[in-house]
C-alpha positions in Angstrom: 4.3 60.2 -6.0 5.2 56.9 -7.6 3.5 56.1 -10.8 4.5 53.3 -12.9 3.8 52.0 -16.6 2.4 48.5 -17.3 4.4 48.2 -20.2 8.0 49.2 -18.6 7.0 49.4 -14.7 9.8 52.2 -14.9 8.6 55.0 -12.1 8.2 58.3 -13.6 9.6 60.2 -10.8 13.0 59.6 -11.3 14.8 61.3 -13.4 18.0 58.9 -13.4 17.7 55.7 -16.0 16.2 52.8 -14.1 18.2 50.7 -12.4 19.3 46.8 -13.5 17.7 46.0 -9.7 14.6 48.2 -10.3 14.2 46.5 -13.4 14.8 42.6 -12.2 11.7 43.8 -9.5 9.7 45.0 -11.6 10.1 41.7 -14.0 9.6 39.8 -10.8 6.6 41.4 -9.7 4.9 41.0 -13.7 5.8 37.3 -13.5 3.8 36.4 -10.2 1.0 38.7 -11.5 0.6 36.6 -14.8 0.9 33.3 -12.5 -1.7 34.9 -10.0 -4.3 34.8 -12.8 -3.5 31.9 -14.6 -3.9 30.4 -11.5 -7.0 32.4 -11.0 -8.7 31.2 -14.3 -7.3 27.6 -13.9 -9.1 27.4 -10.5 -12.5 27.4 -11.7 -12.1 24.8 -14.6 -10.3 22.6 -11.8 -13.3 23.1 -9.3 -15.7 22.5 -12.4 -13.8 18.9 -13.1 -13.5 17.4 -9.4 -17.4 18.3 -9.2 -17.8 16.1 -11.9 -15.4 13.1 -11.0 -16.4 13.0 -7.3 -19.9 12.9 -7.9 -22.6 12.2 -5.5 -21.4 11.0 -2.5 -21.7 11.2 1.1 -18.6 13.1 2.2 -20.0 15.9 -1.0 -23.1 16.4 1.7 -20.9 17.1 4.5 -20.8 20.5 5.7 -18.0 22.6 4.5 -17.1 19.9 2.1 -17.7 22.4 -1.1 -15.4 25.0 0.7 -12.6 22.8 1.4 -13.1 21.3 -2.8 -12.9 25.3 -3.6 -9.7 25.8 -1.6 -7.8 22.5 -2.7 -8.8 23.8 -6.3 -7.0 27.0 -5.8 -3.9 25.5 -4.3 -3.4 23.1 -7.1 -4.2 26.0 -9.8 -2.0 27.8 -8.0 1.1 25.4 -7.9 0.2 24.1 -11.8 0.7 28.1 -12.5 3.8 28.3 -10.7 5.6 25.6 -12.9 4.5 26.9 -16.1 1.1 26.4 -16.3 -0.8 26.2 -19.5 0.5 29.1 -21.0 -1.7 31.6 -20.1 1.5 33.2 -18.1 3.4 33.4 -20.9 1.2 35.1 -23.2 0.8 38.1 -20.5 4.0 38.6 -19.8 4.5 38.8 -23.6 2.0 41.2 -23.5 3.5 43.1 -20.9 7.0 43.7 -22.6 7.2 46.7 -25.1 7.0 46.7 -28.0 10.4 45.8 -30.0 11.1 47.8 -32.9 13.5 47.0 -35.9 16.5 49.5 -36.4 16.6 51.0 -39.7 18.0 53.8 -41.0 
């Protein structure tokens, strides 16, 4: 049984200290989840704002058209998320890290 931590993603089973690749991995992984949902609350404000610059015209009435809007909305979130986005990335990720603590004595 695997079970990790959101905070540290280190796997409980092993009773060795994680390793530097384990831990590059696990930073990996965080990092395309924080893009995944910027991009995945970026891609309704983008759909929201090509509704209202492309108004009403014909190729809007075309069959489809609104599904193919949807999925060009998602591509761009997506690529806008994957070169920094608006920050929303970041402030997970922050999130995700734990917590640092000041040495005293």
């Amino acid at each position: 049984m695997n079970i990790t931590l959101a905070s540290n993603s280190v796997p409980l089973t092993t009773s060795s200290p994680p390793d530097a690749k384990a831990l590059a991995k696990n930073i990996a992984k965080n990092q395309k989840a924080a893009r995944d949902f910027e991009a995945l609350l970026l891609t309704p404000v983008l759909d929201s704002l090509q509704k209202t610059f492309a108004g009403d015209s014909e190729d809007s009435k075309t069959p489809g058209a609104s599904d193919y809007r949807q999925m060009g909305s998602q591509a761009l979130a997506q690529a806008i998320a994957d070169r920094g986005g608006i920050g929303i990335a970041r402030l997970v990720l922050r999130h995700l890290q734990p917590p640092k603590v000041s040495g005293g004595g």
